[in-house]
N, C-alpha and C positions, 0 to 999 in steps of 0.2 A: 608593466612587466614585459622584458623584451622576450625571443623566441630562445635566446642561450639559456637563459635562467628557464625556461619552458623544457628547455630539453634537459636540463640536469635533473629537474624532476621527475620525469618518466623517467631518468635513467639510472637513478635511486629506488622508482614503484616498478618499474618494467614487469615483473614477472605479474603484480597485482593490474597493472594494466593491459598488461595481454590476458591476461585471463578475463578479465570483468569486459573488454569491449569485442575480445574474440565469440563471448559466450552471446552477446549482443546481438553480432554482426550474422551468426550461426542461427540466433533464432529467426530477425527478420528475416533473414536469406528463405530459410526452410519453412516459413510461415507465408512468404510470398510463393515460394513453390506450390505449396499446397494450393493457397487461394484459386493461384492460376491456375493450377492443375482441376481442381475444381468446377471452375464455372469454364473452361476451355470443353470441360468432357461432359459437363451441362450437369451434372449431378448436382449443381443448387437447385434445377428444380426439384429433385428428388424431395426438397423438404417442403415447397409451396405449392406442389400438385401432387393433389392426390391417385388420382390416376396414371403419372409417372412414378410418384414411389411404388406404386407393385410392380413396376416393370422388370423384366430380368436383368436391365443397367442399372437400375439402382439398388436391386438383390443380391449384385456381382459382390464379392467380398472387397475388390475394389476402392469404390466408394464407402462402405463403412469405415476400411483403414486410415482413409484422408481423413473422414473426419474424427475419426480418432484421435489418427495424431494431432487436429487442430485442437480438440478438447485436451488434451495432454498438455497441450504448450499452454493454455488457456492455465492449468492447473500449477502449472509451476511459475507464475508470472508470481503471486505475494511473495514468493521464495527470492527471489529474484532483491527487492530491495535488502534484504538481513543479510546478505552474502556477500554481493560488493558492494555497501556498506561499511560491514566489516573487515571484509579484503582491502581494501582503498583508506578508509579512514583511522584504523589502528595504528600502521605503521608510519604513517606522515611524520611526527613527531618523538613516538615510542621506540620507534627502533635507531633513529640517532643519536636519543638518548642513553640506549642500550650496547647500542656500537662505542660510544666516545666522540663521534664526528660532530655533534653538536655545539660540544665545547671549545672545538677550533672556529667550527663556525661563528658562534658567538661573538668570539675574540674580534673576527675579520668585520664581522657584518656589523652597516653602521648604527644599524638597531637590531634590536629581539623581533621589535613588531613586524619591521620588514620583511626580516628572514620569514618569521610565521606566515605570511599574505604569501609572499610568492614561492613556501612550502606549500600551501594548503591550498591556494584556489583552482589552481589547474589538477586535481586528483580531485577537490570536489564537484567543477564543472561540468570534469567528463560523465561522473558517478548518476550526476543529475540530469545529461543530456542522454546519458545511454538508460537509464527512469525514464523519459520521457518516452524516448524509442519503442520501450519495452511495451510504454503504456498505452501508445496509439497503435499499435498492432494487437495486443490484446483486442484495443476496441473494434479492428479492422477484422479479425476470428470472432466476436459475438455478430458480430451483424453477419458473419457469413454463418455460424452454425445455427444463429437465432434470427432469420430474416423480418420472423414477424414482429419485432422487438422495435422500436424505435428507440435504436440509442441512448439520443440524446434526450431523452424522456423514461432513463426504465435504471434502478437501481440493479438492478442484473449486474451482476461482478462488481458490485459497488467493493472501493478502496481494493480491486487488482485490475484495476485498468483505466486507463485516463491517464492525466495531471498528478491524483495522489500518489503513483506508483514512483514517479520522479521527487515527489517533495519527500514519500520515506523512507527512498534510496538518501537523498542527503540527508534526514535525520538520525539515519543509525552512523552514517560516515561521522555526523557531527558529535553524535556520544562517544563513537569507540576514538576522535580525532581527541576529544577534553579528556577519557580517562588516561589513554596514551599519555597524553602530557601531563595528567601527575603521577599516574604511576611509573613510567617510564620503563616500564618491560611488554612487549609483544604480549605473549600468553597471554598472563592476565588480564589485559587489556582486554582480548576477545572474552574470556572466557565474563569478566566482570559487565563488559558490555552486553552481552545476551541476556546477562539477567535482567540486566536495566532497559533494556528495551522492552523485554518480559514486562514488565512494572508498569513500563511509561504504556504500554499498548491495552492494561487492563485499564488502568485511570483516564484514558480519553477518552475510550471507547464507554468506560462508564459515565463522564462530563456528557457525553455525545448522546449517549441513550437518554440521559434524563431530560434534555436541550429537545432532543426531537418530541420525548414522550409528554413536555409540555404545546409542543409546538403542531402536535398530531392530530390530526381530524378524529373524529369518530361516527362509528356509522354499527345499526344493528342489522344491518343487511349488505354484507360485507361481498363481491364476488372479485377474489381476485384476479385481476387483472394480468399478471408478471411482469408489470415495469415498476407496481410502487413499494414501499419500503414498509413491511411489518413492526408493529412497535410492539402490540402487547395486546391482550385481551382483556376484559373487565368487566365490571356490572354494573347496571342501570337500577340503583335503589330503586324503593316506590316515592322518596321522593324527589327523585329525578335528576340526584348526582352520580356521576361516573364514580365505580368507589372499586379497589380490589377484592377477591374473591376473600382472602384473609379479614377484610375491616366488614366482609357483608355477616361473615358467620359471626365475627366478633360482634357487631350490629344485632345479630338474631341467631342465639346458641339453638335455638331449636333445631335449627337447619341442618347443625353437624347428626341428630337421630333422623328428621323426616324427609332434609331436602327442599329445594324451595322449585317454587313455579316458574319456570322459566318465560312463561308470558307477562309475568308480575313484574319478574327480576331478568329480563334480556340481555343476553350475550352482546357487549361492543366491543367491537374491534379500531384497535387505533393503528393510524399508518400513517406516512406519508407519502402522497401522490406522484408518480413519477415525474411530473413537471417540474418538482423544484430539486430536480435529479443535478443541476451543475448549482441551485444558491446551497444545498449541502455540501455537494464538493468542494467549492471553492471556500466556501469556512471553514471547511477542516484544514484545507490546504494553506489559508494561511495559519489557522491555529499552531500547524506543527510545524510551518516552517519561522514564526514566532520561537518556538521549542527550539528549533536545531539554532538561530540565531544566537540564543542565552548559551547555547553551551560554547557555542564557537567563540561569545565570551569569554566563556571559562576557560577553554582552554589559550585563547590570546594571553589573559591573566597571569596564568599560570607558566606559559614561558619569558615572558617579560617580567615576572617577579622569582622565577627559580633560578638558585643557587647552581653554578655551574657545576658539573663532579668529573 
């Protein structure tokens, strides 16, 4: 793909790409300010010394507001994939359709498949590089509002910061990019695509909980920690299977009038330890980006076998 055909394409998304990479540039920009502004004015120690936090520098209203607003950007970071996502990948193909310019195109171009490649990869690139952006500054704001955290070991903002934030920045771009192209009107496309993201974000998250909750230590002396990842509570039959609170009373209807012994039947806690904090990431990461691939299927499919209008 040369830089001409590169630039028709922004020059078709322009306003989706100034919005999606100016909001980008606006965050790092304002997320580096702080940082620096931060530890220039020393006020990270404010959170690892305690004897600095009472000081009247770190009681200034000041420092609270820095880190506020780093907790602020910290909170709008999941929001971030669903929006240019949708801004970026809706209109790739729906709105040419919509327009009519599709059809000329057609005509000229030596394939459908082409034209679609060198539609769609520079709008999803960016989507995915300005994700990635979004996601290593996230992680560069926990480590500053959270020093005692080790990162790379603590599910802390698990799936709004990192790697994943860039893979489900292009999986929404790749749902609203397939329905775009069969439905072929804007609107719906957003509006059909939310829901479907809606959908696809309970069903992993559900694959994923039950993937971890087999995969989960358990312990009945639980003290958390806050780097590793909560599954689920449960109970320790008497004879010595991890069982839900539902299968213990169903086990022993007594329990729903007297109650059972908690020395007998122990509270376990299942989790996963923050050390396998990047082999969870990195399988979801390719899980979904597995997902966004099949749609990107779909919708190649789907302009190389639709009927021109």
């Amino acid at each position: 793909m040369n830089l001409r055909i590169a630039a028709l394409t922004f020059r078709i998304q322009r306003f989706e790409w100034t919005v999606v990479v100016g909001a980008t540039l606006l965050s790092v920009v304002v997320s580096a300010l702080v940082a620096g502004w931060i530890r220039s004015a020393g006020f990270d120690k404010c959170l690892t010394d305690e004897a600095a936090s009472n000081t009247l520098r770190c009681q200034t209203a000041l420092a609270p507001w820095l880190f506020r607003i780093a907790q602020m950007s910290m909170n709008l970071v999941p929001i971030f994939p669903v929006i240019a996502g949708l801004l970026v990948g809706g209109p790739i193909v729906a709105r040419e359709l919509e327009t009519g310019t599709a059809r000329l195109a057609w005509s000229l171009a030596p394939s459908r498949l082409r034209w679609f490649i060198q539609r769609a990869l520079p709008p999803l690139l960016m989507v995915t590089v300005a994700g990635l952006l979004i996601g290593m500054t996230a992680d560069a704001l926990l480590h500053l509002t959270r020093p005692d955290l080790d990162i790379e070991k603590t599910f802390d903002g698990f799936r709004g910061r990192g790697l994943l934030v860039a893979v489900e920045a292009l999986l929404v771009a790749s749902v609203a990019l397939a329905l775009g192209s069969i439905l072929g009107r804007s609107v719906p496309t957003l509006v059909l695509s939310l829901v479907l993201i809606g959908g696809l974000t309970i069903a992993v998250d559900k694959v994923e909980t039950q993937l971890l909750t087999n995969e989960a230590e358990s312990t009945t002396s639980y003290n958390f920690s806050g780097g590793d990842l909560y599954i689920a509570s449960r109970i320790q039959n008497d004879d010595g299977r991890i069982i839900t609170y539902e299968e213990l009373f169903a086990l022993h209807p007594e329990f729903n009038e007297n109650g059972y012994n908690p020395e007998q039947y122990p509270d376990v806690t299942l989790f996963i330890p923050g050390s396998r904090y990047h082999d969870v990431e990195g399988r979801e990461a390719l899980a979904l980006t597995g997902i966004a691939g099949l749609f990107l299927l779909v919708a190649a499919a789907t302009v190389v076998r639709r009927r021109p209008r």
